[in-house]
C-alpha positions as CSV (number, residue, x, y, z in Angstrom):
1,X,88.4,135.9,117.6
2,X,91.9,136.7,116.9
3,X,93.2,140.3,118.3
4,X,94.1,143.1,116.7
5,X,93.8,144.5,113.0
6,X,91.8,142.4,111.0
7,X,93.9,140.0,108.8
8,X,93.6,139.8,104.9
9,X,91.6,136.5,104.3
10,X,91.9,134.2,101.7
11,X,89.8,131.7,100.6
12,X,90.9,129.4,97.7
13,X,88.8,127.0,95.7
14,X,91.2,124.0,95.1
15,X,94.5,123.1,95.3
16,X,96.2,125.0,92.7
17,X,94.8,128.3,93.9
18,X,95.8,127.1,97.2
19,X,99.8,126.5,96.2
20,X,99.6,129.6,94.0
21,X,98.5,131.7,96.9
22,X,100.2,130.1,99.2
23,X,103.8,130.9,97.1
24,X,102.5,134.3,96.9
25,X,102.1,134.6,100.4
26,X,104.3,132.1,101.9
27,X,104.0,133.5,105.7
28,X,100.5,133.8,105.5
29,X,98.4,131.8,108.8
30,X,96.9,128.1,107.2
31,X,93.3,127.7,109.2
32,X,91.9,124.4,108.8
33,X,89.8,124.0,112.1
34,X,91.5,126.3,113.9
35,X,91.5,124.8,117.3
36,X,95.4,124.4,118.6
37,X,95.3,128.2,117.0
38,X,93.0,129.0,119.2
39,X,94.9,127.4,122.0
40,X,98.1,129.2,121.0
41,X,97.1,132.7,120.5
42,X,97.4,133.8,124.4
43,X,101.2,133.2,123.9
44,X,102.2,133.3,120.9
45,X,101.9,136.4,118.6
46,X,102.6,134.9,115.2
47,X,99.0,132.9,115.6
48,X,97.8,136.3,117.9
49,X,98.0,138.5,115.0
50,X,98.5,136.7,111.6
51,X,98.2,139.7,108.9
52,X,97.5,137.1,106.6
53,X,95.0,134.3,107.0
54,X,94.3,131.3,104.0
55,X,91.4,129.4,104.9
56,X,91.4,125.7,103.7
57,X,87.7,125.4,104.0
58,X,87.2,125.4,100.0
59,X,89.9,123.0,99.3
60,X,88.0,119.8,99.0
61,X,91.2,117.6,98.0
62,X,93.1,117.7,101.1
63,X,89.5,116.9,102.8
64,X,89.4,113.3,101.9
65,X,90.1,109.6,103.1
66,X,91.1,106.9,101.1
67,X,92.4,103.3,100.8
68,X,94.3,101.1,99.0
69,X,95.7,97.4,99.9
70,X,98.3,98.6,101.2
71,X,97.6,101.8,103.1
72,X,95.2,104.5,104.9
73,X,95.6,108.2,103.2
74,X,94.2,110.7,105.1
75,X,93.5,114.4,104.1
76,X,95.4,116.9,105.8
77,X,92.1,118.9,106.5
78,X,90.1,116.2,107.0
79,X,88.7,116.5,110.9
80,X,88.8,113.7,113.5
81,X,85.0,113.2,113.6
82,X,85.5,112.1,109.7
83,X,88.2,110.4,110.4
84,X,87.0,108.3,112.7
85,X,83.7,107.6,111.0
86,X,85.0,106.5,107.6
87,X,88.2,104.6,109.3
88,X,86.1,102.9,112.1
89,X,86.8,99.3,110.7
90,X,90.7,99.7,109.6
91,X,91.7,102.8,111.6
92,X,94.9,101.7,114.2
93,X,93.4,101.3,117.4
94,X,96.0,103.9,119.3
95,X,95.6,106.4,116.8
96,X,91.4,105.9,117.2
97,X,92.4,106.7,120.3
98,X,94.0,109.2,120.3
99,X,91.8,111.3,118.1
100,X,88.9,110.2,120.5
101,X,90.2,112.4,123.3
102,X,89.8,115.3,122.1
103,X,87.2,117.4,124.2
104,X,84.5,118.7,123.8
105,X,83.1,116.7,121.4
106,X,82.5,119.6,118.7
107,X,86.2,120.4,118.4
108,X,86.3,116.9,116.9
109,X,84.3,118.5,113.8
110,X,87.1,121.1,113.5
111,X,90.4,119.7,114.5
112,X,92.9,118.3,111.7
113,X,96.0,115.9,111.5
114,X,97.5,118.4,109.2
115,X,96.5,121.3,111.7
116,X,98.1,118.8,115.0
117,X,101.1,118.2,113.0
118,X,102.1,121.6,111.4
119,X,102.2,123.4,115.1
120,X,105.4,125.2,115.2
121,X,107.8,124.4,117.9
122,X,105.7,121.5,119.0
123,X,104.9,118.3,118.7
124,X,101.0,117.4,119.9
125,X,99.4,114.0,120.2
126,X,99.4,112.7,117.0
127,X,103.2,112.7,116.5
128,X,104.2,110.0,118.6
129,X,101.5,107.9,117.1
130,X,101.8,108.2,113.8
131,X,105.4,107.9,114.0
132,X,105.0,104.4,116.0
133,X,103.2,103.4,113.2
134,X,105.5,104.5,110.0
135,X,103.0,106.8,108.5
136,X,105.0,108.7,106.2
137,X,103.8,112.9,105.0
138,X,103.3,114.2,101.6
139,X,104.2,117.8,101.2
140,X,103.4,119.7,98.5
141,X,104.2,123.1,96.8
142,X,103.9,124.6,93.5
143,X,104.9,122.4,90.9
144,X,106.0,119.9,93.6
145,X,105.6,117.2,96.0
146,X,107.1,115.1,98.0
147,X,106.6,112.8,101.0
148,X,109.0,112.1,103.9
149,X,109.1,109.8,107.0
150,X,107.4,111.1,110.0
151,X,111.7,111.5,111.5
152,X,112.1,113.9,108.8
153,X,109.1,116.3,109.7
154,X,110.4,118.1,112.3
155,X,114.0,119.8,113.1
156,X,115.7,119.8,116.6
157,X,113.6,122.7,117.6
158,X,110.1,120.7,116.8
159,X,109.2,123.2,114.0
160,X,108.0,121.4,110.6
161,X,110.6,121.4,107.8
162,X,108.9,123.0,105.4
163,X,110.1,124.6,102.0
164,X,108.9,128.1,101.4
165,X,105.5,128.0,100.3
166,X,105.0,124.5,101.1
167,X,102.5,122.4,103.4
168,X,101.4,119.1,104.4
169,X,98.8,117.5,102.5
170,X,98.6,114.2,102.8
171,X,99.0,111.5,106.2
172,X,99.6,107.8,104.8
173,X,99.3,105.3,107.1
174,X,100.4,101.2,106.7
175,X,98.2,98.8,106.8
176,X,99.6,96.2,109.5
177,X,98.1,93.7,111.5
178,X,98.0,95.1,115.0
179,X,96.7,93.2,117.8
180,X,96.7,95.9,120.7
181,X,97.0,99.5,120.4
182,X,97.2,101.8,124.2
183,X,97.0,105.6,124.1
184,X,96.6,107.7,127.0
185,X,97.5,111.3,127.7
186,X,97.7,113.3,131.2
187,X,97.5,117.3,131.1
188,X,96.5,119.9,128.4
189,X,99.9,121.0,126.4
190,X,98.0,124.4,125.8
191,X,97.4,125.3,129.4
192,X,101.3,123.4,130.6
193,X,103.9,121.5,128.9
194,X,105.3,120.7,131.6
195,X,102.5,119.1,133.5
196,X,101.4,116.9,130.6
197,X,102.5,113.9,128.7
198,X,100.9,110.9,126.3
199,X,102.0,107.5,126.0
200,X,101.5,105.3,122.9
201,X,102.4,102.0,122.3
202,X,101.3,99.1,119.2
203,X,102.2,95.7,118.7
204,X,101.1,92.4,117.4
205,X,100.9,89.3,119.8
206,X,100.9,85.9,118.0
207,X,100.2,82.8,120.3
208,X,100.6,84.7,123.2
209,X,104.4,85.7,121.8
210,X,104.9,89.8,121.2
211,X,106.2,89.5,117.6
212,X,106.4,93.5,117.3
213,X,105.6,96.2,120.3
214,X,106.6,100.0,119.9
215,X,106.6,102.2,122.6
216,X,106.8,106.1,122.9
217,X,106.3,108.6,125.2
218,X,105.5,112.5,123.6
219,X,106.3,115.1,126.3
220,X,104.7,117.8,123.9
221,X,108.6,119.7,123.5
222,X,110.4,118.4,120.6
223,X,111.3,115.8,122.5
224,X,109.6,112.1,121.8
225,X,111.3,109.3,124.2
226,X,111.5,105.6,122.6
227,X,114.0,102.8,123.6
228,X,114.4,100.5,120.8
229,X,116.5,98.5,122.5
230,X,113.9,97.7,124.8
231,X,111.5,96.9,122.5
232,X,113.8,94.2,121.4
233,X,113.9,93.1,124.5
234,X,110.6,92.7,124.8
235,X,109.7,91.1,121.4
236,X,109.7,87.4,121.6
237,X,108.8,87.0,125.1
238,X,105.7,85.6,126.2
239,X,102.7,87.6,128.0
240,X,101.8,88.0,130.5
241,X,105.7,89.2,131.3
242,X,107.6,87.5,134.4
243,X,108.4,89.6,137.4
244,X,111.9,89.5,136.3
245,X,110.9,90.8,132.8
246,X,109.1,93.5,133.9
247,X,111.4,94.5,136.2
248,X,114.6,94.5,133.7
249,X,111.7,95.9,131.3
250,X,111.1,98.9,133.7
251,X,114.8,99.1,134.9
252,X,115.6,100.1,130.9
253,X,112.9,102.8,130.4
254,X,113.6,104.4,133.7
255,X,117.4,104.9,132.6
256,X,116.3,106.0,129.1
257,X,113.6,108.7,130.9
258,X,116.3,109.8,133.9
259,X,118.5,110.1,130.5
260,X,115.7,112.6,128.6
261,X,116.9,116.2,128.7
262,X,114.6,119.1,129.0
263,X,111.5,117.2,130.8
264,X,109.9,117.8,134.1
265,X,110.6,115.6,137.7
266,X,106.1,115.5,136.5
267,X,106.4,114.0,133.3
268,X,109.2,111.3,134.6
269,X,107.3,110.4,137.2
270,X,104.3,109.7,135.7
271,X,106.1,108.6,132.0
272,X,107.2,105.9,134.9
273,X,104.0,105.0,136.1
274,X,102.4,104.7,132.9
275,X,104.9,102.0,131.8
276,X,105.1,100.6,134.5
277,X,101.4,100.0,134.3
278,X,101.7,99.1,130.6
279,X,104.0,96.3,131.0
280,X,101.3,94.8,134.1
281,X,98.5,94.9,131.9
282,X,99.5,93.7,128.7
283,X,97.8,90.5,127.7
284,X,97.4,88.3,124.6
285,X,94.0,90.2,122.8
286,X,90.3,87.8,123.0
């Protein structure tokens, strides 16, 4: 549990108590699932000893999955587990994924997009994804909302740019036709930063042509590494690549990682070898 004096819960019932407590008490601890808190608190006094705790338990609204034509909406408090379930047929397969890794199993019945994303002065698994895949944030306040871009989340210093008294709610996610989606992650950002990394890339493949691939690395800092140049580069070409391909492919991310300020001789070495594997494996989808 957390340390200290015990912090003044609150526990709202919907939405509008939530915004209206929230106003009230805008530097008050959200707890959704609880489980990068729980991660945090050995470093970080602010998720240590909150003197103000509002559970989102009761709030049924931000809890739920829908769909449209057009697009996936996820809850901000909905947990993976539910996420996955209900989104088994139409869910991107990196951000399945992604949500997939999380271990132990249980924590998959607590942890929360909104909880992954609103992590300050981070930026966990789930970023890189859902920005490769133009998923776009609704953030709401009292007597307002709004939704943004997943580039316009986050300042320089990875903390979420958030009004007073305002929080995520919503994660909307295209619908597009993606033929291949790779996620994989090395290290724990909660026991070292520096030691870990997660690579994500999507992209469609149409008579064994890329018509679309996005690539990104997350290094768990504010920093996310993409080269859209080189994904330009790559789109059109036929797969399997060539060995000259892969080589100018590789040539162009290794510049743009020896170029990435702030990350470890680690995470270049493996941000490396995971492309590097990447662009050897990739294959026109059965």
């Amino acid at each position: 549990m957390l340390s200290g004096i015990a912090p003044r819960v609150f526990l709202p019932g919907n939405m509008a108590e939530l915004l209206a407590i929230y106003r009230q008490n805008p530097n008050a601890l959200l707890w959704a699932g609880g489980t990068a808190i729980g991660g945090l608190r050995k470093n970080d006094p602010q998720y240590a000893r909150p003197k103000k705790i509002i559970s989102l338990a009761m709030v049924s609204e931000i809890a739920k999955v829908s769909r449209t034509e057009r697009y996936l909406e996820i809850g901000a408090a909905v947990p993976y587990n539910k996420i996955l379930q209900v989104g088994q047929h139409v869910l991107p397969s990196a951000l399945s994924q992604g949500l997939s890794l999380l271990r132990p199993m249980p924590l998959r019945n607590l942890a929360t997009l909104g909880g992954n994303l609103a992590v300050r002065g981070l930026r966990l698994n789930a970023y890189p994804i859902l920005l490769l895949l133009d998923a776009r944030i609704e953030l709401r306040r009292e007597g307002r909302n709004r939704w943004i871009t997943m580039q316009r989340l986050f300042d320089r210093a990875g903390n979420p740019i958030l009004d007073s008294g305002e929080l995520i709610t919503r994660i909307r996610i295209p619908f597009e036709e993606w033929d291949l989606g790779y996620f994989r992650q090395i290290g724990t950002p909660m026991n070292d930063l520096r030691s870990s990394l997660s690579f994500c890339c999507t992209g469609k493949i149409v008579k064994a042509t890329v018509s679309d691939l996005r690539c990104a690395f997350g290094t768990f800092s504010p920093l996310v590494i993409r080269n859209r140049e080189l994904e330009a580069f790559l789109s059109g070409k036929k797969v399997p690549f060539t060995r000259k391909e892969r080589e100018e492919a590789l040539a162009m991310m290794e510049k743009t990682i020896a170029e990435s300020p702030g990350i470890s001789s680690f995470q270049k070495n493996r941000a490396r070898e995971l492309f590097d594997w990447f662009i050897h494996v990739l294959r026109e989808p059965d």
